[in-house]
N, C-alpha and C positions, 0 to 999 in steps of 0.2 A: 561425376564425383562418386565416391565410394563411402557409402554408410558401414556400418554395423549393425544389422535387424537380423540376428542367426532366428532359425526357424527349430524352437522349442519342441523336444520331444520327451514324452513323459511314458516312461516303460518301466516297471521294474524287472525285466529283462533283459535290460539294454544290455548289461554286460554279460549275462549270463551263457552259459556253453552249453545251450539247447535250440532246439529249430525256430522257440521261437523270436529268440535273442540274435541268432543268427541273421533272422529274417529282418528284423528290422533296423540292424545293424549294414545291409544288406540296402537297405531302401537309404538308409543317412549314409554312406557312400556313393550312391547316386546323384544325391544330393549334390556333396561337395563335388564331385566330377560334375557338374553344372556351375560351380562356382558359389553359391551357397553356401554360409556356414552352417552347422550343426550343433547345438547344444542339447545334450542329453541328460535326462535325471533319470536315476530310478526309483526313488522315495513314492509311494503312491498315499504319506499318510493323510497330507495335509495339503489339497489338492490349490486351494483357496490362497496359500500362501504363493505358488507359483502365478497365480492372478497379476502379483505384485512385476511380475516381469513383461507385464504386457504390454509397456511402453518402450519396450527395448529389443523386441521379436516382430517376428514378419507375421510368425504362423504359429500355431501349438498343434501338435501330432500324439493324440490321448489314445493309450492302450486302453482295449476294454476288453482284455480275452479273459480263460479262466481265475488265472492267479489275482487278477482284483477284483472274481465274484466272489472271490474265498472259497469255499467249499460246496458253491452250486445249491445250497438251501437256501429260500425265500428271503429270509432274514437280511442272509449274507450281500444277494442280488438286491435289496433295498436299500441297504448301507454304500455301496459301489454305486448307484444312481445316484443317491440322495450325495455321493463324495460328487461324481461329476456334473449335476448338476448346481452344487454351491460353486465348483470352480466355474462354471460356464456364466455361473449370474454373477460371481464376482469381477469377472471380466469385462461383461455387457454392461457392469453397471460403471467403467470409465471408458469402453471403448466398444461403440454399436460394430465396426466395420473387420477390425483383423481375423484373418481366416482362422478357423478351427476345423479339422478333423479328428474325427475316430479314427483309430485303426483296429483288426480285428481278423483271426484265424478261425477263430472257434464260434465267435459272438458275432451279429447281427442287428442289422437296423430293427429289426421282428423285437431284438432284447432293451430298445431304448423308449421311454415314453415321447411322446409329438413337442410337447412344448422343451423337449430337449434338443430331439432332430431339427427344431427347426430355426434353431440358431447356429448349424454348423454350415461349412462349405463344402462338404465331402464326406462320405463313410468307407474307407480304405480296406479292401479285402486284399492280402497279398497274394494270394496263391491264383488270383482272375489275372492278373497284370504283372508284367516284368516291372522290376524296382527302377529301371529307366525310366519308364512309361510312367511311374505314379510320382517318380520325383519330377518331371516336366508339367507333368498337371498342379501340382503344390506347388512348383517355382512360380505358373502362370498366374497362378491367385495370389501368390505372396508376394509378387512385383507390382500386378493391379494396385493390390492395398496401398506397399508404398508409393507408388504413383499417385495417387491420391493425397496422402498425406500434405503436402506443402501449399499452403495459399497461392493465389495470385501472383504477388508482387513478390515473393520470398522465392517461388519456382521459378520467376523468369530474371532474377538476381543470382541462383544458381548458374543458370544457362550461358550469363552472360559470363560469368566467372568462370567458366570450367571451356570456355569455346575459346582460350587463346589467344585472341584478338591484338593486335600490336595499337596501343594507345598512347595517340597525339595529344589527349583533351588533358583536362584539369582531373585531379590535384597531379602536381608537378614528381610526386613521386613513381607517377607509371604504372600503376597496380602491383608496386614493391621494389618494382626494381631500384630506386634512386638510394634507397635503404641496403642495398648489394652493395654499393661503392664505398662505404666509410665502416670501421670496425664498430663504432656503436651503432651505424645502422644496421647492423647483421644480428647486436642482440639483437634491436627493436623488434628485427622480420622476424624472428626464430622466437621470440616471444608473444610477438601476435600469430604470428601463421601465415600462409599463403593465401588460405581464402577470405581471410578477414583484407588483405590487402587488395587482392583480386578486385572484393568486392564494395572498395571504395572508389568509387567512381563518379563521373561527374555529370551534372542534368542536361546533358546532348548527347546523352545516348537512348535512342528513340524506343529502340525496343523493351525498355522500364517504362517507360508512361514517362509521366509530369508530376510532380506534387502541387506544384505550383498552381496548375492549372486541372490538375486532379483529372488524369487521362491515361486513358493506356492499365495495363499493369497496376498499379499505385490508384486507381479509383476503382477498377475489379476489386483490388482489397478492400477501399472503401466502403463498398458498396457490399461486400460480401460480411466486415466488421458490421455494419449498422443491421443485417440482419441478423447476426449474433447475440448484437447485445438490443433487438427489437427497437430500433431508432426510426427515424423517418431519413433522417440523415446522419454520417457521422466524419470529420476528418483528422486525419492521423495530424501531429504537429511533435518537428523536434527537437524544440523550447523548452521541454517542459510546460507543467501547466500554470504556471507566469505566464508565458507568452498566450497560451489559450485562453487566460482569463482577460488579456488585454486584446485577444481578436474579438473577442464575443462585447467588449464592452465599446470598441471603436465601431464598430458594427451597428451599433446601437445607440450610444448615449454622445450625444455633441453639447459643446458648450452652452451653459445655463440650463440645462435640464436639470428638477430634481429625481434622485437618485437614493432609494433605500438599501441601507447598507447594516450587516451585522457588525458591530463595534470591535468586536474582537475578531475581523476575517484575517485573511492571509494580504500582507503587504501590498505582495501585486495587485491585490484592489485596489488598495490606498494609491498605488503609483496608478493605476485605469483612470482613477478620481483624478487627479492632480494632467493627467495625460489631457485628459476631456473637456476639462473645465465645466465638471458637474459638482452641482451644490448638494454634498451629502446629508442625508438623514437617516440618523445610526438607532437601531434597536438593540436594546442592552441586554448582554445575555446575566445570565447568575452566575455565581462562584463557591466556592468552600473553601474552605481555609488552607485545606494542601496544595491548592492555586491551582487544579481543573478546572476548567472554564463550563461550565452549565448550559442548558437551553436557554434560551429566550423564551419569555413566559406567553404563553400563547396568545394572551391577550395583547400584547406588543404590535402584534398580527395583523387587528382587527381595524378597518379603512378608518373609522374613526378616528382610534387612535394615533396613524400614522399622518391623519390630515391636521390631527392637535397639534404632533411633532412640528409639519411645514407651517402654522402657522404661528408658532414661537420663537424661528430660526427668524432672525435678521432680512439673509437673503433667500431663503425659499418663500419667504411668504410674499417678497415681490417679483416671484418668477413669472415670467410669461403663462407659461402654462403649468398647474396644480399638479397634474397625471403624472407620478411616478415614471420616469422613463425603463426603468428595472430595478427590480428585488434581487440583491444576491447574499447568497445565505451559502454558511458553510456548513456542510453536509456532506462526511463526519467531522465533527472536532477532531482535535489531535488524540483525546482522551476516548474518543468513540464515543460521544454524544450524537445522536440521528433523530430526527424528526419524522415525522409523520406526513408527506407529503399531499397526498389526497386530501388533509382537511386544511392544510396552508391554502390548495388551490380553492377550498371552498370559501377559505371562509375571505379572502382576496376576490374570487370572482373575476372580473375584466377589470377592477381598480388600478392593477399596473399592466405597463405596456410589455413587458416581458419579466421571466422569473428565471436566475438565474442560480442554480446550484453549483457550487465549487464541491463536487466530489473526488476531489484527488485523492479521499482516504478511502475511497469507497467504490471501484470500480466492481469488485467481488459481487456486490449485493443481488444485481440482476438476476443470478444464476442459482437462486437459492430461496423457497419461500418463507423461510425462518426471518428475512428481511420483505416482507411483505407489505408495499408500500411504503416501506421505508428508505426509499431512495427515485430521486426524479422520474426516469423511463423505465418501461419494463413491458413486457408484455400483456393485452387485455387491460391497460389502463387507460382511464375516462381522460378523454381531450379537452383541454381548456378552450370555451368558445372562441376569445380572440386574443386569448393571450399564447404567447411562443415559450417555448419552455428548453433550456437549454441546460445540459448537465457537462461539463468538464472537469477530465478524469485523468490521474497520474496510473498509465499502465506500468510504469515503473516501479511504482510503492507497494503496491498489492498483488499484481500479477508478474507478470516475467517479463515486461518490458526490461531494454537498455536503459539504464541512466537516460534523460530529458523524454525520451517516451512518453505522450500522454493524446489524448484524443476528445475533440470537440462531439458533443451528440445532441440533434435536436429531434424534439417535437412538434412538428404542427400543430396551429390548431386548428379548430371544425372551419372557421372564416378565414383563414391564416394561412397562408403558407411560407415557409424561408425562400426569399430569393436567392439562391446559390450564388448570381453571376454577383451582384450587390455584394451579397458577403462577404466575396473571395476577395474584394477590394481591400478587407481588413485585414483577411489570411494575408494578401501580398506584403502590407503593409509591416506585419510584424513577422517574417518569414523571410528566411534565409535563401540569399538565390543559388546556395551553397548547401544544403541541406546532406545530411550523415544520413547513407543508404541503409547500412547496419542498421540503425534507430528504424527507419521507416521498416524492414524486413521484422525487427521483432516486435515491432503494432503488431503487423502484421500474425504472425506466427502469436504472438501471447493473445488477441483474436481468438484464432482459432484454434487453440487448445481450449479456450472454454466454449467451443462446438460442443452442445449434448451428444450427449451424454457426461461427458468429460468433464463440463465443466460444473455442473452441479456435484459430482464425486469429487473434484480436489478443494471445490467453497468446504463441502462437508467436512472434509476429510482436518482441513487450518480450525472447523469449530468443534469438533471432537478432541484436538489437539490442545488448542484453546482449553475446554472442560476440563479434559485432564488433567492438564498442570494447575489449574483454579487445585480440581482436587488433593492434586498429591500434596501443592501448600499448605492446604488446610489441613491434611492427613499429618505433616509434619509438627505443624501449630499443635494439632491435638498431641502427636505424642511427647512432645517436650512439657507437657500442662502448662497449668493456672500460675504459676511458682518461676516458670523461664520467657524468654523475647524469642521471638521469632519474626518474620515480614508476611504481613497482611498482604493479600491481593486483591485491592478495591472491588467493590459491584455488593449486588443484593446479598443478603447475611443468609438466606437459601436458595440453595442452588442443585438441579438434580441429581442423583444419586449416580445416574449410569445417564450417558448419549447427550445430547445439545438440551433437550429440555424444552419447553414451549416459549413462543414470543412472546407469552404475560411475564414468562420469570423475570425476562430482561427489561422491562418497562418501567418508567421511574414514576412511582404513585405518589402522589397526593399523603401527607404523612408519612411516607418512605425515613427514616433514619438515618442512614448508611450514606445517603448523598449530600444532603446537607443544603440544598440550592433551594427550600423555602418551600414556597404554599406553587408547588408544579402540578397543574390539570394533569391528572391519571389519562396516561394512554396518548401523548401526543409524541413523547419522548422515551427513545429506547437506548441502552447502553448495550454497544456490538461486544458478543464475550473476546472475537480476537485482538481487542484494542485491550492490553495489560498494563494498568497501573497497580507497581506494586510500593505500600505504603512501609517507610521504612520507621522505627519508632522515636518514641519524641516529641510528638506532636499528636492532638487528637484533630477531629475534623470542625472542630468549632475555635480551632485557635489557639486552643491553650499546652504550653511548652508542660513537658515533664521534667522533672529533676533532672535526669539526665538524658542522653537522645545520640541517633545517630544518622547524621544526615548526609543527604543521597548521596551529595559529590563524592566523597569516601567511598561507598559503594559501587562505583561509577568505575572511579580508579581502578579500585583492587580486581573489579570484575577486567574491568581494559586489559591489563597486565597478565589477567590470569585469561589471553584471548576470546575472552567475551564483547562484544562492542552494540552497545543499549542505544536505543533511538535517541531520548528526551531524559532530563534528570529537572526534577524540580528540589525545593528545601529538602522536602522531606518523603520523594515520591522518584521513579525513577518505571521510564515506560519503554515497553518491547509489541511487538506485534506479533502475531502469526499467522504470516504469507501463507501462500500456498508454497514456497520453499521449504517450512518449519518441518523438521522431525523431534520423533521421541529423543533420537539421539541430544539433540540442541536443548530441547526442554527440560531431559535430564539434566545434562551441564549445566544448567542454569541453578537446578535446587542444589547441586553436589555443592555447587564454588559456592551457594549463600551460605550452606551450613559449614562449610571452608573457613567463611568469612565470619561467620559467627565463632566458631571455635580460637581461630585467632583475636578477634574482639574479646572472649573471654579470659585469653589468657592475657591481655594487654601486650602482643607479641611486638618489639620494635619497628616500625617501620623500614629499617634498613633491610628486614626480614621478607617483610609483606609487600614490600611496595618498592624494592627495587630501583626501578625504572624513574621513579617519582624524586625519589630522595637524589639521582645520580643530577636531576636537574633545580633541584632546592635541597640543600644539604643542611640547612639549618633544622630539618627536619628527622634527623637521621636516627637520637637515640631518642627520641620521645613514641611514648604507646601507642598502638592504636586505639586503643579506647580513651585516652589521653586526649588525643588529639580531638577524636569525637568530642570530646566534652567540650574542650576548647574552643570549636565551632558552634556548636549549640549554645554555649554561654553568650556566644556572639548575637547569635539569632535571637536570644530569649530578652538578652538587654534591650533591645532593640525594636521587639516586638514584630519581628520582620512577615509573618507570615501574616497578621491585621493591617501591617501595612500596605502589603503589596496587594488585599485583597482589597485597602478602600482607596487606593487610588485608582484601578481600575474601574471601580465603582461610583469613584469622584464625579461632580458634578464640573466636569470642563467649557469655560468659555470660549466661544468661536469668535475668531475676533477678525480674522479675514476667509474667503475662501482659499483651500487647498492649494489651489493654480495661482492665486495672486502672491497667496509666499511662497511659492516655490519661483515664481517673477521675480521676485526681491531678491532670491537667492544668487539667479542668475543671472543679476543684472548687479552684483556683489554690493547690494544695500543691504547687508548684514554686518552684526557685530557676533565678534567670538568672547563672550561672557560669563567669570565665573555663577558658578550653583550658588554662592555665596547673594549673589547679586541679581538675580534671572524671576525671581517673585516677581507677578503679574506680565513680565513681557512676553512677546510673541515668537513661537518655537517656527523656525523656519527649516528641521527637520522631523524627520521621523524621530521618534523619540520611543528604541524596543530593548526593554528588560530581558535577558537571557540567564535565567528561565524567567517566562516562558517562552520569549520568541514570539510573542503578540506584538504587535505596535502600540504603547501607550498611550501617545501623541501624534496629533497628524498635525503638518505646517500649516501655519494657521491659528493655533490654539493655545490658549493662555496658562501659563507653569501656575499653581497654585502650592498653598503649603504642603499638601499630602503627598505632592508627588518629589515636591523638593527636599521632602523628610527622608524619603526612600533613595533621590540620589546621594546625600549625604552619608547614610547606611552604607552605600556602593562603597562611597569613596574612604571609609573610615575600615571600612569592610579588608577592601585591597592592601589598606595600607597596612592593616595588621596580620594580615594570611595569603602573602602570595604565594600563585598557586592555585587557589581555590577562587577567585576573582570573581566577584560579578560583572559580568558583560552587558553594558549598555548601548547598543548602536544609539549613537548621535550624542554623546558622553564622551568627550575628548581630552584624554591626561594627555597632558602640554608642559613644560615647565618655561616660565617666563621672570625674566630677574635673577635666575636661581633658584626659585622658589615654584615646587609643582605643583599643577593644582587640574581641576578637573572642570571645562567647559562645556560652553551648548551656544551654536549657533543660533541667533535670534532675529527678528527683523529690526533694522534700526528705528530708533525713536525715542 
């Protein structure tokens, strides 16, 4: 296969009609007569800026003769070093291995200082060597390099693609060809490519390994990822981390075990529970009124307290055995709430049988010590004596994974070890015997891009990014004053002037203001800066509506339509991240289209204006304002009281009235009733029952509807029926209409 890595030459002679432009014009001819391309600058101002292309070059070829000592005075020769050595660290500091040369007629290795020389792969004198001769020696090191670049499993999924092969096996389409015989299959081919097809292939081809059985190719990556991100173990899965969170928990937790759980985790725990027939015990985390989900008060933590828990529940307190089978804790929130891991494991001890971190927001953190202890594994961190400590992570969400991309990573402990062969049991179990190579290639590949150097430069590079835009916000807040609206960007009320700033800034203390989540022990809990909640107005953080206000959905919209597409939208909040994909470019877009959106909020601009797209699909909405409409919405929200509500039912004190697994028996064993909201007071919810926003699970089957929660579905329903459109979305909330007459249900258990 044929890349693109041309081999970077930096001369401000290149083109010039003198010997010494000739000359090196002379050597990049060589070059391309070897097959090589050639990229040439001349610009020698801004040396640090061509750094930025070092992801996209073989090799860099740096003039160092007269014209960039300037005029040969001390000065001059200091300013030309100090220029090439800021490019050569800016280089090293994302990529230790692409070759670098000097080149040089007049100048010499005699004119460079050591800790300069000794990051290059050559010092180039032309007039010692024919341009043939020095271009075959720069080919050989610039091929080395890329020979090097591609992992394990990602190299030998090239090999198998590009080597021709005529293919019997599965999938049915041939490595494209079946997509040749029909006219939409020809778009399809011509829109994915050749080698995206090539290289879907199927798990009997020997020379990729195994996933399945983690062999070959596909466990080199393994094994070569878990020394990356310092694991004991790590396996690729391509489910997503749904599925990773229900191999670690089949793995572990069998029926009647109890089981500590954060109340507010991610679904697929809730489905692990119900899968296992383990008897949950939920730690409650905090909240604030803009409906970010908070820590868990640290004391929640403590054995004590969670033995109080199991002996208040029903059926944990007649479980066979007391011992927690696992702790899983989500680590990041969606909001970028992070804990403190080292003192979780202290202050737990050997109390549970294993500890289970759902880091799918969090795979970055390893690579960076701004996140220092604030996330499960990592390198030089203390082993839990017999507890197993497991982290599962979406390389999808944070890094460069594929879509379902994510990856299982354990720890040992000092008495402990994972049994592999046992494990894979559960891998099998929830694992496709079908598995997407692409997915597995880019574990692989987003791995080893955060190979150091590399990958401490792009964590940094998403929290500087991060800082920035916090800034330019607030830069903007200040110059509109005291007297106009603008949108807050949550986090601490200072924040530093220039660069990331220290891990106290991000820490939520004890008396903190800004968060709102109550009496929180200083230093357990940190908010990550590239998790962005930006607070839209209308609401403060304790609850209380403003006269007027403009909430998030609206801004959600108009940003949609103006090609912006935002992760989360809550009432009054609406959240973006930054990857390591994030540039200035995206960041800027982001402030341009709010002050966009502000200007047309100020003039009250019609909707058929601003929103397009919106009105073509609800046209009742066509001549009224936008700020109109805002207000509209908010009036809605403030009658209603919606932001107290949504926080105390979360907060609610919920009845368990069967285990998880036995309503979801009832379910499927169709001993349920479809019941209106009207009527659902005290019975038992035999689904999930999740508010969007926020996309938590309220309710787990099992557990009893009380008033605060049946206030809020009521809201929904009264909500919908006055602003479609803007709906609230409730999984397990069914509009039905029966009689003629529609109405809004909840599966319950019969009785």
């Amino acid at each position: 296969m044929k890349f693109r890595f041309p081999i970077v030459v930096i001369d401000e002679d290149f083109r010039a009609e003198n010997i010494s432009g000739s000359s090196i014009r002379d050597l990049a001819e060589s070059i391309t007569n070897e097959g090589m391309e050639v990229v040439g600058f001349t610009s020698y101002v801004d040396l640090t800026a061509f750094a930025q292309q070092a992801s996209r070059a073989s090799s860099f070829i740096l003039s160092i003769d007269d014209e960039e000592f300037g005029d040969g005075s001390e000065a001059a020769v200091d300013e030309a070093i100090a220029s090439i050595r800021a490019f050569i660290t800016a280089v090293r500091k994302r990529n230790a291995d692409i070759p670098i040369f000097l080149y040089g007629e007049t100048r010499t290795s005699q004119h460079i200082p050591n800790d300069v020389l000794r990051e290059l792969h050559g010092f180039i004198h032309m007039f010692e060597d024919t341009p043939e001769f020095v271009a075959r020696h720069i080919i050989r090191e610039a091929k080395k390099y890329l020979d090097s670049l591609a992992p394990p499993f990602f190299s030998a999924l090239m090999d198998y693609a590009s080597d021709s092969s005529y293919s019997w096996h599965c999938p049915g389409h041939s490595g494209g060809v079946a997509f040749l015989k029909s006219p939409v299959g020809q778009m399809f081919h011509q829109f994915f490519g050749e080698n995206m097809l090539r290289a879907d292939v199927c798990n009997s081809v020997d020379e990729l390994g195994q996933l399945l059985d983690h062999t070959g190719p596909v466990a080199a990556s393994e094994q070569n990822a878990a020394r990356i991100f310092n694991s004991d173990h790590l396996f690729f899965v391509t489910n997503g981390t749904s599925t990773s969170n229900k191999i670690v928990w089949h793995s572990t937790v069998a029926p009647g075990d109890i089981v500590v759980v954060d109340r507010n985790c991610h679904k697929s725990i809730l489905h692990s529970i119900i899968m296992t027939g383990a008897i949950p015990i939920f730690l409650m985390p905090t909240r604030n009124h803009y409906g970010i989900i908070g820590p868990i008060p640290k004391s929640e933590f403590s054995p004590e307290s969670i033995q109080k828990k199991i002996a208040a529940n029903p059926f944990a307190r007649n479980a066979k055995n007391k011992k927690p089978r696992i702790l899983t804790i989500t680590q990041s929130t969606y909001d970028g709430i992070v804990y403190n891991v080292e003192q979780i494991k202290d202050i737990l001890g050997s109390t549970i049988d294993t500890l289970h971190f759902d880091e799918a927001w969090l795979p970055h953190a390893t690579f960076h010590d701004f996140y220092k202890n604030m996330h499960a594994i990592g390198t030089d961190r203390p082993r839990s004596e017999d507890t197993l400590v497991f982290s599962t992570q979406s390389t999808h969400k944070l890094l460069a994974g594929l879509s379902q991309a994510s990856q299982i990573l354990v720890q040992n402990a000092n008495n402990r070890k994972l049994d592999t062969h046992r494990f894979n049991e559960s891998y099998l179990m929830h694992s496709s015997t079908s598995p997407q190579y692409s997915i597995i290639a880019s574990c692989d590949v987003a791995a080893a891009m955060m190979e150091a150097p590399g990958g401490h430069a792009l964590v940094e590079e998403s929290l500087l990014e991060a800082m920035d835009f916090r800034r330019a916000m607030r830069k903007v807040d200040k110059d509109y004053g005291d007297d106009d609206w603008w949108f807050k960007v949550w986090g601490p009320d200072t924040i530093a002037d220039e660069g990331i700033g220290e891990q106290d800034d991000w820490m939520i203390h004890e008396g903190d203001s800004w968060h709102d989540f109550g009496e929180i022990e200083s230093g357990f809990n940190m908010l990550d800066p590239i998790k962005a909640t930006i607070i839209t107005p209308g609401l403060n953080v304790k609850g209380d509506f403003d006269e007027c206000g403009i909430p998030a959905a609206i801004v959600s919209k108009y940003l949609s339509e103006h090609g912006i597409i935002i992760e989360k939208t809550g009432l009054y909040s609406f959240f973006i991240m930054f990857t390591i994909g994030i540039t200035k470019g995206r960041w800027n877009s982001m402030v341009t289209e709010l002050q966009q959106f502000k200007d047309d909020y100020d003039q009250n601009l019609p909707l058929w204006r601003v929103l397009p797209e919106f009105v073509k699909k609800h046209p009742r909405y066509e001549r009224i304002g936008l700020k109109d409409l805002c207000n509209k919405i908010h009036a809605m929200y403030k009658k209603y009281d919606v932001a107290k509500i949504t926080n105390n039912m979360y907060l609610s004190n919920i009845e368990t009235a069967m285990t998880p697994a036995d309503a979801w028996a009832k379910m499927a064993h169709r001993e349920i009733e479809r019941i209106s909201i009207d009527d659902i007071e005290g019975r038992i919810t035999a689904m999930l029952v999740t508010p969007y926003p926020p996309g938590i699970p309220l309710m787990v089957p099992g557990e009893r509807f009380n008033k605060t929660i049946i206030s809020y579905l009521k809201f929904a329903r009264d909500f919908n029926s006055e602003l479609p459109g803007f709906e609230t979305d409730v999984h397990g909330l069914v509009k039905e209409t029966v009689n003629g007459v529609e109405g809004y249900y909840i599966d319950v258990v019969k009785g």
